[in-house]
BAVEX-488114 format. One record per residue (C-alpha): x, y, z. Coordinates in pm, whole numbers, padded with zeros to 5 digits, always signed. Layout:
// residues N
XYZ ...
// end
This chain:
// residues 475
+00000+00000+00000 +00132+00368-00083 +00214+00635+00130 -00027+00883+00161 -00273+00714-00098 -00563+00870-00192 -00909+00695-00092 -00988+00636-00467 -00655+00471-00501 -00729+00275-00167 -01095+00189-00300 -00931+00089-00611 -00696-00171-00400 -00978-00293-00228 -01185-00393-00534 -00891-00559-00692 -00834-00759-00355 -00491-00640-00352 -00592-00560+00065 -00853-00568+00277 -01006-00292+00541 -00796-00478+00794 -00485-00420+00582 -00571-00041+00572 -00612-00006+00893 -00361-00176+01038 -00094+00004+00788 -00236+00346+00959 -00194+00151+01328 +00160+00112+01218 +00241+00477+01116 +00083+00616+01461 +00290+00375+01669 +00580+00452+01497 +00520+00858+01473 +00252+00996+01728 +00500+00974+02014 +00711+01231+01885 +00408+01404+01641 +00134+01417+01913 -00112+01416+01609 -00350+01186+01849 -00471+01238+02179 -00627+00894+02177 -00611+00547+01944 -00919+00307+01876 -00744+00050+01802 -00946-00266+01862 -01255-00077+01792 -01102+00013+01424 -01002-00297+01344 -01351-00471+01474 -01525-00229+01235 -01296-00286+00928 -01289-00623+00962 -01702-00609+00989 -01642-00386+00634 -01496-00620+00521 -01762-00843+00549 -01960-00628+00417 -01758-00530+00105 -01768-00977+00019 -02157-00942+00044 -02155-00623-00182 -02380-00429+00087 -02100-00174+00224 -02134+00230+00201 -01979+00470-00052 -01639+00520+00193 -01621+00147+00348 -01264+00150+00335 -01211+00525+00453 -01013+00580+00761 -01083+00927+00927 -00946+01104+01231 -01182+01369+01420 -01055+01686+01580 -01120+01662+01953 -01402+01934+01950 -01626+01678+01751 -01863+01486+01943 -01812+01057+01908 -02081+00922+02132 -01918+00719+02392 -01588+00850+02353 -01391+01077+02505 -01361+01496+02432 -01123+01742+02539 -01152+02058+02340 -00777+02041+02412 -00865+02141+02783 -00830+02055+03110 -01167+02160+03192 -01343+01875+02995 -01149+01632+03234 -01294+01269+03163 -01617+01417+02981 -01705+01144+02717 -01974+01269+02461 -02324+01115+02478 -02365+01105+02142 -02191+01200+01807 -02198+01435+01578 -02376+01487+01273 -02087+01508+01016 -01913+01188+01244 -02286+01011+01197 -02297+01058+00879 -01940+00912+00792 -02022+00614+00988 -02340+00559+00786 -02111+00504+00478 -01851+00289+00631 -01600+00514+00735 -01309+00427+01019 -01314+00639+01290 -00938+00588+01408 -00858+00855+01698 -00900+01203+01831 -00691+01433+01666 -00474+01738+01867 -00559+02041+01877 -00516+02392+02054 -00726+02446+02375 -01122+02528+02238 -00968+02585+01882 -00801+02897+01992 -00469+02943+01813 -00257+02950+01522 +00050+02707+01610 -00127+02385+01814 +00089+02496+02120 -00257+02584+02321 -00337+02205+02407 -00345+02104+02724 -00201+01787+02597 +00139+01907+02452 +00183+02090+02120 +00167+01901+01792 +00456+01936+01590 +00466+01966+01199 +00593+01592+01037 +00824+01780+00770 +01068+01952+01036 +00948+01866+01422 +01086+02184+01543 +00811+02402+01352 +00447+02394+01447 +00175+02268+01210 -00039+02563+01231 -00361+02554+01429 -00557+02506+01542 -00685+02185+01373 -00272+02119+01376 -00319+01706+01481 -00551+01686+01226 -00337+01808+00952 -00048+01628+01079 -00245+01278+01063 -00266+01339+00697 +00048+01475+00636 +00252+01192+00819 +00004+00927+00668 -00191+00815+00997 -00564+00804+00834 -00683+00915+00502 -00846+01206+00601 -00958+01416+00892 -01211+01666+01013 -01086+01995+01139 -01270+02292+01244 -01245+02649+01053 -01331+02950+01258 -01072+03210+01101 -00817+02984+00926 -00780+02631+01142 -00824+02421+00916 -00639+02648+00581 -00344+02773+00739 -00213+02414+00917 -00278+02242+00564 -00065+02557+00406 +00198+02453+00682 +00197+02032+00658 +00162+02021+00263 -00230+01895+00241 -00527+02028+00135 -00785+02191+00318 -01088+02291+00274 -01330+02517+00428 -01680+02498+00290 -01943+02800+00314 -02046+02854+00658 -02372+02672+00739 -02325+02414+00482 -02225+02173+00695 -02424+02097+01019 -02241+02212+01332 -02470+01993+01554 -02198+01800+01783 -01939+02038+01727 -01757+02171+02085 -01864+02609+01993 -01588+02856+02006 -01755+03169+01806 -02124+03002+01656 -02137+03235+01366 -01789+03138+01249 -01761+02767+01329 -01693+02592+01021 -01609+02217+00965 -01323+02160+00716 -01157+01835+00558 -00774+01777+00547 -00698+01564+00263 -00419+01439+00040 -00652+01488-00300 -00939+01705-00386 -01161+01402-00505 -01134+01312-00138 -01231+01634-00025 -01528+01659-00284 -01694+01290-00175 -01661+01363+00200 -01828+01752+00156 -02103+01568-00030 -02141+01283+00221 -02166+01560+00530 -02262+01820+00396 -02684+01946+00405 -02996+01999+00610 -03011+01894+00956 -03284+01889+01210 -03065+01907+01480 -02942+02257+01342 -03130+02566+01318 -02801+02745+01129 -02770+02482+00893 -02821+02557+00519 -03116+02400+00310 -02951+02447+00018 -02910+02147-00214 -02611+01916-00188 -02421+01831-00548 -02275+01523-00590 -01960+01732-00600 -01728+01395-00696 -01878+01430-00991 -01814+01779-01044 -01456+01842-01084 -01367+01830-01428 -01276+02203-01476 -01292+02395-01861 -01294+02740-02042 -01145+03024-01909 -01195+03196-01573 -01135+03587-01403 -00903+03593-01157 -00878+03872-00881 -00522+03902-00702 -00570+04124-00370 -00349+04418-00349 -00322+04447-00009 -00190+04074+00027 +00031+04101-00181 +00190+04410-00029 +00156+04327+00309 +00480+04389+00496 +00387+04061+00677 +00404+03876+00368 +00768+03646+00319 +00914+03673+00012 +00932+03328-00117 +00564+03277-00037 +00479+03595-00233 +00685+03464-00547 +00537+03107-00488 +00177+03287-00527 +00301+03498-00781 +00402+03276-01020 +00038+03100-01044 -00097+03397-01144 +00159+03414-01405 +00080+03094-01528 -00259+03108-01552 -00198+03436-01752 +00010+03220-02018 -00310+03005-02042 -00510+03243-02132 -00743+03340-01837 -00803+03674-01670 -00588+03777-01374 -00592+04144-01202 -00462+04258-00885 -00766+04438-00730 -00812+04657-00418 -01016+04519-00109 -01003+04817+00089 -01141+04682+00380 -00866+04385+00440 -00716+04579+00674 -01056+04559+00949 -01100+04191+00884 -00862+04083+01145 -00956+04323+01436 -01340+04239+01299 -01253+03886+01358 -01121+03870+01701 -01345+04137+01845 -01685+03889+01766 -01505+03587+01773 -01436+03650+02131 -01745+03819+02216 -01912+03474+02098 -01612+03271+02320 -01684+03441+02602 -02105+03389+02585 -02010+03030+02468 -01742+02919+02706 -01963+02995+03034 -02073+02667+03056 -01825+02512+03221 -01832+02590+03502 -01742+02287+03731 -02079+02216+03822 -02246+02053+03517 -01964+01790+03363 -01552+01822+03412 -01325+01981+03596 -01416+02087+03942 -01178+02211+04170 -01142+01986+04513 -01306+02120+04821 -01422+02454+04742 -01506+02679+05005 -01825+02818+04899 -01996+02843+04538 -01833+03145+04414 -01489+03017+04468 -01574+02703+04294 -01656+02914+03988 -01348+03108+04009 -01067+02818+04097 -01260+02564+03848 -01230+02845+03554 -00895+02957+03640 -00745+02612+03682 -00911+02447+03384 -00846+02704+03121 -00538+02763+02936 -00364+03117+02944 -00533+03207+02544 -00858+03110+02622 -00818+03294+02951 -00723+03584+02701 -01018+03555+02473 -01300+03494+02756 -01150+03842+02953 -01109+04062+02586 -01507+03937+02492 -01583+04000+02795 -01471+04360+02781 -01582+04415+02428 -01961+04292+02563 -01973+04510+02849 -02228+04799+02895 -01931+05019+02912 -01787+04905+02518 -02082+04727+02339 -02148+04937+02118 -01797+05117+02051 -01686+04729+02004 -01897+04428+01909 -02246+04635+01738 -01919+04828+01505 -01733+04529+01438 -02115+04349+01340 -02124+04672+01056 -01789+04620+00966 -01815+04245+00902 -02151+04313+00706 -01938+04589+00506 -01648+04317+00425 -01921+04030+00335 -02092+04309+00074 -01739+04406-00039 -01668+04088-00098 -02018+03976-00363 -01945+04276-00496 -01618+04097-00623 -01761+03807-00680 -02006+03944-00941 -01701+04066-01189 -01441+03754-01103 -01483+03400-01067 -01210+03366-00749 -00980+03531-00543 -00650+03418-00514 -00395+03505-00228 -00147+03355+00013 -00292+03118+00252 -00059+03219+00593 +00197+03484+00536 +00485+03256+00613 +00591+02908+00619 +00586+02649+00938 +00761+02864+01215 +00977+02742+01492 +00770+02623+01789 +00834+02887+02065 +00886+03147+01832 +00515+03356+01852 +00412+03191+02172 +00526+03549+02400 +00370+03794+02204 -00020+03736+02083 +00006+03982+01842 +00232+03844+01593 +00011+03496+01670 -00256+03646+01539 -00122+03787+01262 -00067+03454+01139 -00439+03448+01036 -00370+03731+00867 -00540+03625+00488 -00785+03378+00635 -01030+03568+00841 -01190+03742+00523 -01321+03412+00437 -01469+03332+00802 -01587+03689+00879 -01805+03670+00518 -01933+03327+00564 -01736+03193+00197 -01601+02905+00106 -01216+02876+00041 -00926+02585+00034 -00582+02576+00088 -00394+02334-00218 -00016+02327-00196 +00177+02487-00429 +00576+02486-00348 +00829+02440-00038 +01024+02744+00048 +01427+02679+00070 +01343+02531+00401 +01144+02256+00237 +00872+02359+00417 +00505+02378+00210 +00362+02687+00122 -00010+02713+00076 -00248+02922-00200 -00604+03028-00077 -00861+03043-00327 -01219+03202-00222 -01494+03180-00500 -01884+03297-00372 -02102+03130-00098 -02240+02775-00220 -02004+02748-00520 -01765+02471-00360 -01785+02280-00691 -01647+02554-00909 -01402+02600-00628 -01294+02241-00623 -01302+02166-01016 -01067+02533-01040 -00838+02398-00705 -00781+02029-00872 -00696+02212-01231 -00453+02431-01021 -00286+02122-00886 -00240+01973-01175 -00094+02266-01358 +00143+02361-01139 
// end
């Protein structure tokens, strides 16, 4: 079996007998022994309970009644609920919580077959940009172990990248799931908000929260969007609109307009051999023959302040529920019900979400409502409109996906500022609601991958994944 195969290539094996479900999984059991002790990709390993349901698969496959991914082995991000198995959020506060039952996206994989093979890394809540927030060790990136992987879905792109499942769910509230496959040299997608149901999904900010795929093909990433993807009655926020059978989808023709971002491109954040790496596949598709114009999106430079002023306001409202008294963490012998709050909160919460419960806190006081959160709500309608205005003259929007390459581990960690600035080109995605991917594109003369983002309009994830898999095969 190859390294980092694709599921069609695995599915492929599988119908010519070449291996079974047990073979599959027990090649990924192998990696993760061999790996996750230095990686810390996984948090936890179901071993026997993988290779129970493969071998049932396999049963299944003989009597020609398995699902469309029988064969599929999938890591979750532990903020995604798997009934009857444990979830962290990365924190200390969900000590020993076990979910009660799973999510829709994890239900719905099952339903087809998948392999659910462990809990994936990730920072504390899904606040961060390195996966150095977990309360279980920081993840470190398979191509050089003394950079990060990006965050905050970092374990998740790591499993991929170092060949421990076949894919893996991530979340996406302003670049977790884009900017760690930019760093580990995978794709990642994140589809329109609301397109996929967040029912089961651990909140950080509600109106953000996005699941994402990490995969090693876009054919991979198109069959699992259409097998989660779609209305659910356990979801109010959830999209009605109609699923494509995007696997079907990706065969890309004609000639497109491409918009380049001015402000990316000149960003004195941006490194230079990321900048040439983007460069140059504008160039190309020039010498093919389609459209491609640097434009000017104005209001780029509010979409990161916009970003972490709601996205904390909504951590702050969200996080409140643990509180030591419902499920987790509780502090030993508190002296009185008030303390227990306080000790519980301040011993089960790392230092950033600390950060971002105190800053949302401020922003949503009586005090700094409305000079904070009700302007930031006016600017992130002003970006969304800015951005269908776009949308209306070019087809997508092309820019760097992270404004560097995998940085040392350490290196951000004392200063939050120059964290954040690491989501620097992702939050205009999150803070309009559209869907975008990450597809690399080059290594820098580190050898490290560098990432391109490409953003089409909400609900156009096929045009977006027939353009991304043309990209990848051009370049």
């Amino acid at each position: 079996m190859q390294a980092n195969s694709s599921f069609h290539q695995l599915k492929a094996g599988l119908d010519e007998g070449k291996f079974t479900c047990v073979d599959i999984v027990n090649h990924y059991l192998k990696n993760i022994h061999q790996k996750n002790d230095e990686l810390n990709a996984f948090l936890t390993i179901y071993e026997q309970e993988a290779l129970d349901r493969a071998a049932e698969i396999d049963t299944k496959i003989a009597n020609k009644s398995a699902g469309k991914l029988a064969g599929l082995v999938v890591g979750l991000k532990d903020v995604l609920c798997y009934q009857d198995h444990p979830l962290n959020c990365g924190s200390k506060i969900l000590d020993d919580f076990h979910s009660q039952f799973s999510a829709t996206c994890v239900e719905r994989l099952l339903a087809e077959d998948a392999i659910i093979i462990g809990r994936n890394n990730c920072d504390e809540f899904a606040m961060g940009s390195s996966c150095e927030n977990s309360a279980f060790g920081p993840v470190k990136n398979a191509d050089n172990t003394s950079r990060v992987p990006g965050g905050s879905s970092g374990g998740s792109a790591v499993a991929v990248q170092s060949d421990m499942c076949t894919i893996s769910l991530g979340t996406d509230t302003g670049g977790s799931v884009r900017q760690p496959a930019s760093f580990c040299n995978v794709i990642g997608l994140k589809p329109t908000y609301s397109r996929i149901s967040r029912h089961g999904l651990a909140a950080y900010a509600s109106t953000f929260d996005t699941i994402g795929i990490f995969s090693n093909s876009i054919e991979d990433a198109a069959l699992i969007l259409e097998t989660i993807a779609g209305e659910d009655e356990h979801d109010s926020t959830v999209s009605t609109e109609k699923v494509p059978e995007f696997s079907r989808m990706l065969a890309f023709d004609g000639k497109v307009k491409v918009a380049y971002l001015k402000e990316t491109l000149e960003s004195p954040a941006l490194n230079e051999e990321v900048k040439e790496a983007v460069v140059s596949i504008g160039e190309k598709l020039k010498a093919e023959g389609h459209q491609v114009d640097e434009v000017s999106f104005p209001l780029m430079e509010y979409a990161l302040p916009t970003y972490y002023i709601l996205t904390t306001a909504e951590a702050s409202s969200n996080l409140s529920r643990y509180d030591g008294v419902k499920y987790g963490f509780r502090i030993d012998k508190p002296r009185n019900l008030e303390s227990m709050y306080k000790k519980t909160r301040t011993q089960g919460f790392g230092h950033e979400v600390f950060r971002r419960i105190m800053l949302g806190t401020f922003v949503l006081s009586a005090s700094y409502h409305d000079a904070y959160y009700i302007k930031a709500q006016k600017v992130r309608r002003l970006i969304k409109n800015q951005l269908e205005e776009l949308f209306k003259e070019y087809d997508f929007v092309l820019l760097p996906t992270a404004p560097s390459t995998a940085f040392e581990l350490g290196a951000k960690t004392s200063d939050p500022m120059e964290m954040y600035l690491a989501d620097l080109f992702t939050v205009q995605a999150s803070v309009a609601g559209a869907p975008a991917i990450s597809i690399p594109i080059a290594k820098d003369s580190d050898g490290m991958s560098i990432g391109l983002q490409v953003m089409t309009k909400v609900f156009a994830e096929d045009k977006l994944l027939a353009f991304s898999k043309y990209l990848l095969e051009a370049k």
